[in-house]
Every structure is written in structure tokens, then in C-alpha cells.
N, CA and C atoms as a LAMMPS dump frame, in Angstrom:
ITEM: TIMESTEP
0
ITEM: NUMBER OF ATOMS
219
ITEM: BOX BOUNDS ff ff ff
-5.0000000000000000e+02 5.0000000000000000e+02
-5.0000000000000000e+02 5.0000000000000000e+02
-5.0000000000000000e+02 5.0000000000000000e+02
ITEM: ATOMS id mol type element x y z
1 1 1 N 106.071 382.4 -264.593
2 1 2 C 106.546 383.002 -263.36
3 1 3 C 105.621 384.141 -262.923
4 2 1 N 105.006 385.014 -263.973
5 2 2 C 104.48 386.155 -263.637
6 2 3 C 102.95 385.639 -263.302
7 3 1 N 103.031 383.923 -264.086
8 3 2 C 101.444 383.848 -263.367
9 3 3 C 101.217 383.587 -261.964
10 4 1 N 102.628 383.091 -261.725
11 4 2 C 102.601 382.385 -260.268
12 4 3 C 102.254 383.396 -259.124
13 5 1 N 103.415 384.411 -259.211
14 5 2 C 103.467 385.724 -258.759
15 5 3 C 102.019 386.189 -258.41
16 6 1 N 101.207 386.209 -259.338
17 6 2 C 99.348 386.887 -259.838
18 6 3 C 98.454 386.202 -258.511
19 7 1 N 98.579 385.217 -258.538
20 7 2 C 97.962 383.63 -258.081
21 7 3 C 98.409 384.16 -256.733
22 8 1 N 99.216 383.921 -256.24
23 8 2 C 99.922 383.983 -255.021
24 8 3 C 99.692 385.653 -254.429
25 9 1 N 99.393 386.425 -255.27
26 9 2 C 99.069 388.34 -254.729
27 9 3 C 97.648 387.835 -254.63
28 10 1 N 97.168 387.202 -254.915
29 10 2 C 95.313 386.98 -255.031
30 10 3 C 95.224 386.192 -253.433
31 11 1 N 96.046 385.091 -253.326
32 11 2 C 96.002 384.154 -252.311
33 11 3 C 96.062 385.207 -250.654
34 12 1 N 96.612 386.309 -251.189
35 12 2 C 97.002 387.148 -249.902
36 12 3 C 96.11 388.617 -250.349
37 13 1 N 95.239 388.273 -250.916
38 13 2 C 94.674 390.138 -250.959
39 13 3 C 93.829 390.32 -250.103
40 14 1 N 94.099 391.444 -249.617
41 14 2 C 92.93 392.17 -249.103
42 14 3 C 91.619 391.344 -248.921
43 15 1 N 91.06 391.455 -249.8
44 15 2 C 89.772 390.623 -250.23
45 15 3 C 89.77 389.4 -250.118
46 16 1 N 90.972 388.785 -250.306
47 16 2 C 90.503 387.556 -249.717
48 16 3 C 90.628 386.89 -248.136
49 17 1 N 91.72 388.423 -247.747
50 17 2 C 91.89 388.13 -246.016
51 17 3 C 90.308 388.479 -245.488
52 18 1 N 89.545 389.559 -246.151
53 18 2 C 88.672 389.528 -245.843
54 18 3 C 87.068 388.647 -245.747
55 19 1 N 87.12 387.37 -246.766
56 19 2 C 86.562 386.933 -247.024
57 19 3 C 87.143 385.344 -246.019
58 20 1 N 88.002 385.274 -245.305
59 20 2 C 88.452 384.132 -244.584
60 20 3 C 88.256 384.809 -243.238
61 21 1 N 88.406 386.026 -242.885
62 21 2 C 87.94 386.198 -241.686
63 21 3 C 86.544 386.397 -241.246
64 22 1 N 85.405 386.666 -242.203
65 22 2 C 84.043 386.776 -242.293
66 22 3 C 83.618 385.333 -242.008
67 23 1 N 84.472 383.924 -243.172
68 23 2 C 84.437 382.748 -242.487
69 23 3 C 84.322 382.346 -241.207
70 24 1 N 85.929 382.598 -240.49
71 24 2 C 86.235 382.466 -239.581
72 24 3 C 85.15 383.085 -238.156
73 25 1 N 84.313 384.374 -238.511
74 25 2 C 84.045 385.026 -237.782
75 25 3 C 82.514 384.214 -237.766
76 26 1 N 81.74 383.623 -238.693
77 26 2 C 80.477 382.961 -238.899
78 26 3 C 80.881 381.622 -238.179
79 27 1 N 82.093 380.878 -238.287
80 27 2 C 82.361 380.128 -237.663
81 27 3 C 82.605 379.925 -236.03
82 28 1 N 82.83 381.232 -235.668
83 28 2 C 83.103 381.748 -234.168
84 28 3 C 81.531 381.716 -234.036
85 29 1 N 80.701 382.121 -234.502
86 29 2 C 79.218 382.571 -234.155
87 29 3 C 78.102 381.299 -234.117
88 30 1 N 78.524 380.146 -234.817
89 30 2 C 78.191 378.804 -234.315
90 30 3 C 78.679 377.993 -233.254
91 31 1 N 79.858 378.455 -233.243
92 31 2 C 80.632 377.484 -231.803
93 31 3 C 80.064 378.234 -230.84
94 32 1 N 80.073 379.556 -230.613
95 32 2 C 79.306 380.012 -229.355
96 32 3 C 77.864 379.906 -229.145
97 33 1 N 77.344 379.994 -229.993
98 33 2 C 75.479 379.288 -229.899
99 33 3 C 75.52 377.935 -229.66
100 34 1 N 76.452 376.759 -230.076
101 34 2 C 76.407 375.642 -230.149
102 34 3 C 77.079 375.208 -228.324
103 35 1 N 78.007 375.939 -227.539
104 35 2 C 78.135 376.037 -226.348
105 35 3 C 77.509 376.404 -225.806
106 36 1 N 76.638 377.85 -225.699
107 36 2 C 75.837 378.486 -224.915
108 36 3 C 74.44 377.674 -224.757
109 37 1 N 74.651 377.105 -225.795
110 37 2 C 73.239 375.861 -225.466
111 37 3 C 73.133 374.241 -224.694
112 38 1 N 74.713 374.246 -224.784
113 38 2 C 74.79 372.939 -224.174
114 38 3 C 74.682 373.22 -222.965
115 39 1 N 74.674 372.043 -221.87
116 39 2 C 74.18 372.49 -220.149
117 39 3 C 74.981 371.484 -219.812
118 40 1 N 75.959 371.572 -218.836
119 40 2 C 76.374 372.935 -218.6
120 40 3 C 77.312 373.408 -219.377
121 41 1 N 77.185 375.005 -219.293
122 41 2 C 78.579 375.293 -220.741
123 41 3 C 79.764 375.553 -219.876
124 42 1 N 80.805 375.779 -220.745
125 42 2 C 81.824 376.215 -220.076
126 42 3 C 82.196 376.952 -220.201
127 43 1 N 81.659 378.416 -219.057
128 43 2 C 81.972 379.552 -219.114
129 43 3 C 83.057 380.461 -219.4
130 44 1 N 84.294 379.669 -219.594
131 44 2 C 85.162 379.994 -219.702
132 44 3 C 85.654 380.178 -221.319
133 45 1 N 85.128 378.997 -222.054
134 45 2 C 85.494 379 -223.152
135 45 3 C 84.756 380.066 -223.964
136 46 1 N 83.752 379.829 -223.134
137 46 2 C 82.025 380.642 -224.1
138 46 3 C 83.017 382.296 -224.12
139 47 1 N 83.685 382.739 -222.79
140 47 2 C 84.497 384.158 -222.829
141 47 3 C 85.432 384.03 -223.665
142 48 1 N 86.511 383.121 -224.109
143 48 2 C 87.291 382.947 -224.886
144 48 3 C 86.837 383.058 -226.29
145 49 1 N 85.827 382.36 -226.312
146 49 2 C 85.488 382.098 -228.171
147 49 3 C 84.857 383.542 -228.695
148 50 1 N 83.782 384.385 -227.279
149 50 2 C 83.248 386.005 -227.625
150 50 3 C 84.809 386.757 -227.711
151 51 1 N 85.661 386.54 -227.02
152 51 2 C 86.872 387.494 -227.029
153 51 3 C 87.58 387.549 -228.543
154 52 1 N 87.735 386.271 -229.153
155 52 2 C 88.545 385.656 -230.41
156 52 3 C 87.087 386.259 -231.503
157 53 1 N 85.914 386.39 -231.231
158 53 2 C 84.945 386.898 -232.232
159 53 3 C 85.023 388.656 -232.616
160 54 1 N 85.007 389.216 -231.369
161 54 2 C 85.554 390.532 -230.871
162 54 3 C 86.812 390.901 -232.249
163 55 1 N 87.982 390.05 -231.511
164 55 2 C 89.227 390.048 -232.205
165 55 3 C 88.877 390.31 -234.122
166 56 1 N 88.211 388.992 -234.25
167 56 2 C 87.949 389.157 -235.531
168 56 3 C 87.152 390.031 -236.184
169 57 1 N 85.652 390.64 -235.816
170 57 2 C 85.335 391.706 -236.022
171 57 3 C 86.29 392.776 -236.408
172 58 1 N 86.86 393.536 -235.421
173 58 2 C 88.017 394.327 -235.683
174 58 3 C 88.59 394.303 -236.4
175 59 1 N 89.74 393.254 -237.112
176 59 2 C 90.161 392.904 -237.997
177 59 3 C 88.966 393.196 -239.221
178 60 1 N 87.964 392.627 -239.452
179 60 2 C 87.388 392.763 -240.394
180 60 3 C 87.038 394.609 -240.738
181 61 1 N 86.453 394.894 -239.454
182 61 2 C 86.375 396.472 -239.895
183 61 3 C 87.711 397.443 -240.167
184 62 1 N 88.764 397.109 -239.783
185 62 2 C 90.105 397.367 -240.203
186 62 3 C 89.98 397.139 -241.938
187 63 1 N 90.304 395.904 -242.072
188 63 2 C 90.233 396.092 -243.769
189 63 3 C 88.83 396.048 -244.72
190 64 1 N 88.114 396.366 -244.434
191 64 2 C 87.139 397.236 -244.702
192 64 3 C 87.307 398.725 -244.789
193 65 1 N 87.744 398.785 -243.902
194 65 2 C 88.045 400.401 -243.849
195 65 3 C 89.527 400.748 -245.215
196 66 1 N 90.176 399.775 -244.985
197 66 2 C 91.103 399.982 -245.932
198 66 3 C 90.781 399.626 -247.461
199 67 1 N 89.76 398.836 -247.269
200 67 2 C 89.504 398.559 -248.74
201 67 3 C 88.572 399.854 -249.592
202 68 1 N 87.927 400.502 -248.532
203 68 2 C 86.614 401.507 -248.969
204 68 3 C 86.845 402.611 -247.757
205 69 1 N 88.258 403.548 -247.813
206 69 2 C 88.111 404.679 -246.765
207 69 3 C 87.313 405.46 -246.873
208 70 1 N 86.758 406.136 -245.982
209 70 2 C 85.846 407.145 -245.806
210 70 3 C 86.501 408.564 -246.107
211 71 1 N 85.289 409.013 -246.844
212 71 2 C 85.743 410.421 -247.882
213 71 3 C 85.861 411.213 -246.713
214 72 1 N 86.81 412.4 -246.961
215 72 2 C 86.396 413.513 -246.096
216 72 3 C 85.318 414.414 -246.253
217 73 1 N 84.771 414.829 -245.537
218 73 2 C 83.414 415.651 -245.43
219 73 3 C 84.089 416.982 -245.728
């Protein structure tokens, strides 16, 4: 039971939300090169997919920040 528990705190840590949104975010960064190159693109999506990259950035520097806060000076 207590291993399950272990397994399942790992499945949701920090570190690993961070390591699926770095995915996610390398994955945003091919779909938009892979649109911006096709002719014609669709400008619309190309704003959608930079907006959802945006999104994820943030997120990533969020727990970053939580994983390694900055000392006070």
C-alpha cells in the first residue's frame, strides 16, 4: 500500500509536472515551425499554438521557481 502511495506521489511531483510540460512545450515548438512553414499557414492556429506555448512557459517558470526559490539578498 505504502508502495503504491510512493509511485503515485512520484506520478504527480513537481518534477515530473515539470518534465511533461518541457515535453509538451518542445512539442508546441515543432508544431509551430512545422505550420509557419507550410504555405499557406493558418494564421490563426499559428496564434493559438504561440498563445498555448506562452501558457506553458509560465507554468514551467512557476514550478521552477517553486522547486529552486530565490534566496533573499
Amino acid at each position: 500500500m505504502a508502495e503504491s502511495l510512493q509511485i503515485n506521489d512520484n506520478l504527480h511531483s513537481v518534477q515530473r509536472q515539470l518534465i511533461e510540460l518541457r515535453m509538451e512545450h518542445a512539442d508546441m515548438d515543432d508544431m509551430i515551425d512545422r505550420l509557419a512553414l507550410s504555405l499557406p499557414h493558418d494564421d490563426l492556429a499559428l496564434r493559438r499554438l504561440k498563445k498555448r506555448r506562452l501558457m506553458l512557459r509560465d507554468q514551467i517558470s512557476r514550478l521552477e521557481v517553486e522547486l529552486d526559490p530565490p534566496t533573499p539578498a
